[in-house]
C-alpha positions in Angstrom: 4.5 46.9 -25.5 7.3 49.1 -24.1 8.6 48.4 -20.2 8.2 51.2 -17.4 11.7 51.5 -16.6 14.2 50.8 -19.4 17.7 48.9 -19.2 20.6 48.0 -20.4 21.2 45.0 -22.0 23.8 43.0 -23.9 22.9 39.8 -25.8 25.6 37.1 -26.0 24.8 35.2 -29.6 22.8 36.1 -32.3 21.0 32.8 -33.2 17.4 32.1 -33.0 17.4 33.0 -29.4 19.7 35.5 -29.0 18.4 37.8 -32.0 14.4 37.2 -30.8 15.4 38.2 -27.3 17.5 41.3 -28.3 14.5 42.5 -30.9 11.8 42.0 -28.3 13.8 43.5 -25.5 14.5 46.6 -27.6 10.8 46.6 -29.0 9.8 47.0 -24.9 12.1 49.9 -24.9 15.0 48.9 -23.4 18.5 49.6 -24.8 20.0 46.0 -26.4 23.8 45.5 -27.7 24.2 42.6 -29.9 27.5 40.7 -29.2 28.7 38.2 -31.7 32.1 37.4 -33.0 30.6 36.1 -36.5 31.5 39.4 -38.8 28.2 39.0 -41.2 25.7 38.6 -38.0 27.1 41.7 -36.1 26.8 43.6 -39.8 23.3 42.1 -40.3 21.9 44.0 -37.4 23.5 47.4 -37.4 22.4 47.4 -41.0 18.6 46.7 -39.6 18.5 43.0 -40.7 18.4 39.9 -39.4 20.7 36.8 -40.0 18.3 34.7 -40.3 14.4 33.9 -41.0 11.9 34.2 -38.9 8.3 35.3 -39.3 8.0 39.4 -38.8 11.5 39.6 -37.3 13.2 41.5 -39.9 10.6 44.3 -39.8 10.5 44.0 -36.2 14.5 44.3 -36.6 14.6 47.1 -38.4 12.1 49.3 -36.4 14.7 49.0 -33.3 17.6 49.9 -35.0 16.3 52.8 -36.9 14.9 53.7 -33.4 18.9 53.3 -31.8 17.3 50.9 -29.8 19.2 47.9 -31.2 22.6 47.4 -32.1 26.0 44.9 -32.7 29.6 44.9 -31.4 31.7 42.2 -32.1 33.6 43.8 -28.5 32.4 41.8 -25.4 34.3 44.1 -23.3 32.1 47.1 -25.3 29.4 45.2 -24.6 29.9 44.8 -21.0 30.7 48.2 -19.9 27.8 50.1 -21.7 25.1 47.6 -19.9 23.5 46.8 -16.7 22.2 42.9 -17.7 24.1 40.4 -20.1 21.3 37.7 -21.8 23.8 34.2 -22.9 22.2 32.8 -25.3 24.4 30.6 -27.4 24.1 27.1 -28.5 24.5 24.1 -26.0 24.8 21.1 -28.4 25.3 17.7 -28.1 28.8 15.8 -27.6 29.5 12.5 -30.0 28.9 11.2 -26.4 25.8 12.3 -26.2 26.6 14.4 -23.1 25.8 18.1 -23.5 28.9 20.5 -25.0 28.5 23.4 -22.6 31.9 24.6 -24.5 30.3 27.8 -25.6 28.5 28.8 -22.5 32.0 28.9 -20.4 33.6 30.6 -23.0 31.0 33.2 -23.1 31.5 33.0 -19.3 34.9 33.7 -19.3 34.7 36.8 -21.7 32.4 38.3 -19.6 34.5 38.0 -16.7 37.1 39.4 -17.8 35.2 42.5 -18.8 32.8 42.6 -15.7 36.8 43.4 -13.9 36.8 46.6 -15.4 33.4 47.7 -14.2 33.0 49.3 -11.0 29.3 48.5 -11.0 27.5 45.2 -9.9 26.2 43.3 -13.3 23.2 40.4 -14.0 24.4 37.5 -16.1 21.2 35.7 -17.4 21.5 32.1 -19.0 19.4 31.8 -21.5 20.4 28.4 -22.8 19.0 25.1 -21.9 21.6 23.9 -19.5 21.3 21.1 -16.9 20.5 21.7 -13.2 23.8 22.8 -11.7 25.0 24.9 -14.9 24.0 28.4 -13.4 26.7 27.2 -10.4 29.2 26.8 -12.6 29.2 29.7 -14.7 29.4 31.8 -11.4 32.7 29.9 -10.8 33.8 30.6 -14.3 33.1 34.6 -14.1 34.4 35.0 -10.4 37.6 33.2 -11.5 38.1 35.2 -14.5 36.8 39.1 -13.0 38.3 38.2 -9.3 35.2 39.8 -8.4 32.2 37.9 -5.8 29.0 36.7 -5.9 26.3 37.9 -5.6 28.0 41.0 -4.2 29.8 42.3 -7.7 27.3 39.9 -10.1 24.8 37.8 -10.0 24.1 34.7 -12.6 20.3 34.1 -13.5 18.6 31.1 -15.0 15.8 32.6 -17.2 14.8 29.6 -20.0 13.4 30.0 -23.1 10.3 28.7 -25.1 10.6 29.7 -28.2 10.0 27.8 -31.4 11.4 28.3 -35.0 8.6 29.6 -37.0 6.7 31.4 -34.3 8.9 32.7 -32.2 7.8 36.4 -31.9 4.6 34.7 -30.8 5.9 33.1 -28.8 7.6 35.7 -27.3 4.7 37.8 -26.4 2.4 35.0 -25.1 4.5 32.1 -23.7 2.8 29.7 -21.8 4.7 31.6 -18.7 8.3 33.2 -18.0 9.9 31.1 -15.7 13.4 33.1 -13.8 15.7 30.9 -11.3 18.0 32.8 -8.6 19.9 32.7 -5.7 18.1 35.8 -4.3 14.5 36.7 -4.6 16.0 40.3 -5.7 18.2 39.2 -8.3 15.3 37.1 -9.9 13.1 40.3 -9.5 15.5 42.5 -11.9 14.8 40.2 -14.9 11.4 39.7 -14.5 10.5 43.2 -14.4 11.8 42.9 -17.8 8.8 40.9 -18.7 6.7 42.8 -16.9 4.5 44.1 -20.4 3.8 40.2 -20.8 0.8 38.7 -20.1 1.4 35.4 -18.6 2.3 33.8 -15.1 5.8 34.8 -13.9 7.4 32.4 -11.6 10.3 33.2 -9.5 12.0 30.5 -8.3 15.6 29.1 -7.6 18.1 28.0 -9.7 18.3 24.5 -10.2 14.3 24.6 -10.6 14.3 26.9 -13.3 17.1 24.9 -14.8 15.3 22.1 -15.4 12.0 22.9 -16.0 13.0 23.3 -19.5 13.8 20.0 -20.1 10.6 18.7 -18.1 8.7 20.6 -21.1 11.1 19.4 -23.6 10.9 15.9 -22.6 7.0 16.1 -22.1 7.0 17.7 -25.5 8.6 14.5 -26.9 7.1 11.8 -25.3 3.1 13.3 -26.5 4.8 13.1 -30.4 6.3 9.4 -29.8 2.4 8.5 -27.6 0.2 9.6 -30.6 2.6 8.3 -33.3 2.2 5.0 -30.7 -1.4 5.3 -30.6 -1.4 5.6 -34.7 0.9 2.7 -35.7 -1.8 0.7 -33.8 -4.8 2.1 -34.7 -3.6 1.7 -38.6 -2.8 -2.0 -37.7 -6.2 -2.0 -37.0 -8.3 -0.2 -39.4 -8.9 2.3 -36.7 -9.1 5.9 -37.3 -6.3 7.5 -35.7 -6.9 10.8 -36.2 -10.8 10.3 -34.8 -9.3 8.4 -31.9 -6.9 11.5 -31.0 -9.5 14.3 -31.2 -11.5 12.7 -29.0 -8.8 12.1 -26.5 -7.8 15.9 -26.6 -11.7 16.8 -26.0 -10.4 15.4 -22.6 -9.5 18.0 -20.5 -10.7 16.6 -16.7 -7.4 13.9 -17.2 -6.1 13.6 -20.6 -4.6 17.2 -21.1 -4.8 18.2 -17.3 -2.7 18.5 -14.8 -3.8 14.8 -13.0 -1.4 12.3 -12.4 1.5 14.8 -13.0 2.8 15.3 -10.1 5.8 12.7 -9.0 4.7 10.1 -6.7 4.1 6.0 -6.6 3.5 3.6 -8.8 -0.4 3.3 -11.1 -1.9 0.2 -9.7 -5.7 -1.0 -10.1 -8.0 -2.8 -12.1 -7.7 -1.0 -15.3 -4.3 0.4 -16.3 -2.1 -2.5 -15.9 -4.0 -4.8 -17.7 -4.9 -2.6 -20.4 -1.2 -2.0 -21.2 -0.7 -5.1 -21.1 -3.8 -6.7 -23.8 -2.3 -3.7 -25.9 1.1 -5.0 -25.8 -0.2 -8.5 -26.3 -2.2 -7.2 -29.4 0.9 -5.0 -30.7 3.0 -8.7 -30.8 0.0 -10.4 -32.9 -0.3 -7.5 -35.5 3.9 -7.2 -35.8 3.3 -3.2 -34.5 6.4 -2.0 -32.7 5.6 0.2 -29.7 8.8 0.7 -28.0 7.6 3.7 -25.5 4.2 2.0 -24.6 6.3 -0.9 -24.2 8.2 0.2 -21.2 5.5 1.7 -19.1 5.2 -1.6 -17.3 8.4 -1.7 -16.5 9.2 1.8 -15.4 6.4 1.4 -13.1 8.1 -1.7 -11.7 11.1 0.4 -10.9 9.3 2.9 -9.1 7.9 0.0 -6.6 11.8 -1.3 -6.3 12.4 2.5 -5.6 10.0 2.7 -2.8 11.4 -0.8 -1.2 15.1 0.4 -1.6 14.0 3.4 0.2 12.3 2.0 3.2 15.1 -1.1 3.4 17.7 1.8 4.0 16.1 3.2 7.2 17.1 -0.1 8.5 14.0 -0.2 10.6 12.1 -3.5 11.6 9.0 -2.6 12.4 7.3 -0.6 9.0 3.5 0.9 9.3 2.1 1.4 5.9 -1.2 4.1 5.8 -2.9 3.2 2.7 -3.2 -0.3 0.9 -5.4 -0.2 -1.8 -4.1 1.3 -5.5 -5.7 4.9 -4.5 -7.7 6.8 -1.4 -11.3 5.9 -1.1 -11.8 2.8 -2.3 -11.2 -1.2 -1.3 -9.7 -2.4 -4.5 -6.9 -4.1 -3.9 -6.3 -5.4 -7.4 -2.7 -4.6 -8.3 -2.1 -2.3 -6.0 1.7 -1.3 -5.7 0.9 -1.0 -2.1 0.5 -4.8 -1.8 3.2 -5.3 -4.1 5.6 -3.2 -1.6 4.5 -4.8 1.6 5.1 -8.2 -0.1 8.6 -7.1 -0.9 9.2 -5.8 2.8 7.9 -9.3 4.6 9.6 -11.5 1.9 13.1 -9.4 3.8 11.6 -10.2 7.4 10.0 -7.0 8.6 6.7 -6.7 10.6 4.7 -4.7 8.5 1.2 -3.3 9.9 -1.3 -1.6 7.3 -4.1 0.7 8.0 -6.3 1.7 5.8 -9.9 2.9 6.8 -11.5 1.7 3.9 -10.6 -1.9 4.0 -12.3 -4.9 5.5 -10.6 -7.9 4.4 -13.9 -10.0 5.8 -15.8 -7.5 3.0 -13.5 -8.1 -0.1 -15.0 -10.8 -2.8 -14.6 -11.9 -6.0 -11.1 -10.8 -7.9 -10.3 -8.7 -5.7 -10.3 -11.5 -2.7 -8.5 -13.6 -5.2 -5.6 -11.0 -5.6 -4.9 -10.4 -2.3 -5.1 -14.3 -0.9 -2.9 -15.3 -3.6 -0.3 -12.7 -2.7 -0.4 -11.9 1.1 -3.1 -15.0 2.3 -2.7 -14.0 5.8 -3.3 -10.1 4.8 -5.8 -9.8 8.0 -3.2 -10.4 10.4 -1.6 -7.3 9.1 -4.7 -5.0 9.6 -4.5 -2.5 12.3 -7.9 -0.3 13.8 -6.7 3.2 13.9 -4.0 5.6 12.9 -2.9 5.3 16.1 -2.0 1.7 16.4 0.6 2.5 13.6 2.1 5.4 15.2 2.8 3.6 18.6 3.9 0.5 17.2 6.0 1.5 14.1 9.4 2.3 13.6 8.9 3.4 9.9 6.2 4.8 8.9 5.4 4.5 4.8 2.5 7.2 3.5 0.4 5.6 0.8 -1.7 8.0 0.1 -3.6 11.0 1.0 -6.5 9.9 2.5 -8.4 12.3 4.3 -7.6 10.3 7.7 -4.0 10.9 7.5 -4.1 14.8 7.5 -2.0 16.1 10.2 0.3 12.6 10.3 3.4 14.5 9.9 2.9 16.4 13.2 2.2 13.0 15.1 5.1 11.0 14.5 7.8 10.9 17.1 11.6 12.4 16.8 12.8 8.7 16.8 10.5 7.2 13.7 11.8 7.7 10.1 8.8 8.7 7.9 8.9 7.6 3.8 5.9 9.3 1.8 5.2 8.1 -1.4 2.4 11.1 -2.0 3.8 14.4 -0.5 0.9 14.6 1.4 2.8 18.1 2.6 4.2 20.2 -0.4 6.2 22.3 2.0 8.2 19.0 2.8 11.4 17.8 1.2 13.6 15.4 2.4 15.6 15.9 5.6 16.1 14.6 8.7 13.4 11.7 9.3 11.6 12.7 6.7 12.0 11.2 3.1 10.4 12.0 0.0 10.5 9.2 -2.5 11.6 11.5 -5.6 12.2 14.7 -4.0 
């Protein structure tokens, strides 16, 4: 498990994080100071201990001290000067307002600052924490301020999150679901993953503000599959319903249910089948007295994504809007609830022209519910209907992407200089928003 080329390193708190890091970084062979300014931690490891439990670490521990692999200093400036890399890894709590207490991380900062002004060599900060997007940009502020030295030319500050949990952290450690490092140059994010390079698992190198928050996208996913099963079980228990059968089966889902579909940021659901499935279980949750306060705002956060998308194209402050998609998803003429129709309501309730193609719809062809859907909200929906692709780039001033419909490949290479473009799909993933182009959340 040891690394090719070994380094320097200093690790800044000697919690759960820190002391997992600095035992698995000196397990690979590298060189780790401890820094820590509690007394009984900084004793704990240079007598081969831990200060605290976790599974295996203490023997782990104790190999890489007896080794000289491992050791404390209570010295930050110590700490600074006999290493290449600094790992901050203290705690980022929560404020009485809820806000997060990055207190500790700028003090950490600071001290290293101050010592980095006595080196005459260039130094990698890595944030360890879980900080919000922006945090990185700040401690580089807080260390040029307090060394007098630039970046990146003197240091360089790296986002490099953790995904470590109590209990099996060591696991953890050696086969993480991927090592993720965020930085303003592709060299600088190169240094710290070579110190990963014995893992086996994806590395992605990335910027900043990506890596940032990619923690708390996990975090927050993390959360919302405990409150959707405990959801699911409160239910199912109202019911006399298994909910333990009922899960298993879900999980054995892998082409949807525990997949990457429908995880990538985009419009609203729409259709036949989700909307009013949400809503029976609602209406069911009411009868049986089940509070499901999660499922309950699904409805509405999908609502907000549809005002989103109107906001968005009411700001160009273009008449004339061509929408390329109408029905809920590509390949198909169900209209039913499609956020599409809901959006091109919205637009010709404020007095644009709107003009919709979409190559799979013939309003003479549509019957049943889904005829009823679309008379009673847009009756004169065939008056809206263009041919071709083309009819909606000549005529259109605004052009809304619904989809990503095999007959709109290429769009983005069609539309004139003077025509503002708002896709709801990124049906380019090299695109982000700029100039007359505008991602709806990115």
């Amino acid at each position: 498990m040891t690394s090719s080329t070994p380094a320097r390193i200093s690790i800044f708190g000697l919690g759960y994080v820190g002391c997992v890091s600095a035992t698995n970084l000196a397990a690979a062979g590298n060189t780790v100071i401890g820094v820590e300014l509690v007394p009984e931690k900084v004793d704990a490891i240079n007598s081969g201990s831990v200060p605290l439990f976790e599974p295996g670490l203490a023997e782990l521990a104790a190999l890489q001290v007896e080794e000289k692999r491992l050791s404390a200093t209570a010295d930050t400036t110590a700490g600074i000067l006999a290493t290449d890399i600094s790992f901050v890894c203290v705690g980022t709590p929560s404020l009485p307002s809820e806000k997060i207490d990055l207190s500790a991380i700028e003090a950490v900062c600071r001290d290293i600052g101050k010592a980095i002004a006595q080196k005459e060599t260039r130094h990698v900060v890595i944030i360890r924490s879980t900080v919000l997007p922006g945090t990185c940009d700040r401690c580089v502020e807080v260390i040029a301020e307090a060394s007098g030295k630039s970046c990146p030319e003197d240091f360089a500050v790296v986002s490099n999150p953790e995904f470590l949990r109590e209990g099996t952290a060591l696991k953890d450690y050696e086969h993480p679901p991927f090592t993720v490092v965020g930085a303003s140059r592709p060299e600088d994010a190169q240094i710290v993953g070579d110190l990963y390079a014995h893992i086996d698992a994806p590395l992605f190198l990335t910027d900043l503000r990506t890596a940032e928050t990619i923690k708390y996208a996990c975090n927050l996913f993390h959360a919302t599959k405990v409150c959707f099963a405990n959801e699911i079980g409160r239910i199912c228990k109202s019911l006399e319903v298994d909910s333990h059968a009922v899960m298993e089966i879900f999980c054995a889902d892998d082409k949807l249910n525990l997949s990457p579909y429908y995880l990538k940021p985009g419009y609203a659901f729409g259709g036949s089948c989700l909307p009013k499935d949400l809503r029976a279980i609602m209406a069911l949750s009411r009868e049986h007295h089940v509070a499901l306060p999660m499922l309950e705002r699904i409805l509405e956060s999908n609502r907000q994504q549809v005002e989103l998308a109107i906001k968005t194209v009411l700001a160009t402050g273009k008449q004339k809007i061509g929408m390329l998609g109408f029905s809920f998803k590509p390949d198909t003429d169900d209209l039913r609830e499609s956020p599409h129709v809901a959006l091109a309501e919205a637009l010709i309730g404020r007095g644009k022209k709107v003009m919709i193609f979409d190559p799979h719809i013939q309003t003479s062809r549509l019957m049943g519910s889904n005829r009823k859907f679309i008379d009673e909200k847009i009756s004169h929906v065939s008056e809206l209907m263009v041919g071709s692709l083309d009819e909606v780039i000549e005529s259109s001033e605004c052009i809304v992407i619904g989809n990503k419909d095999a007959h709109y490949e290429g769009i983005l290479d069609r539309v004139r200089e003077d025509q503002i473009v708002i896709d709801l799909v990124r049906i380019d993933k090299e695109r982000t928003s700029a100039d007359g182009y505008h991602g709806l959340s990115w």
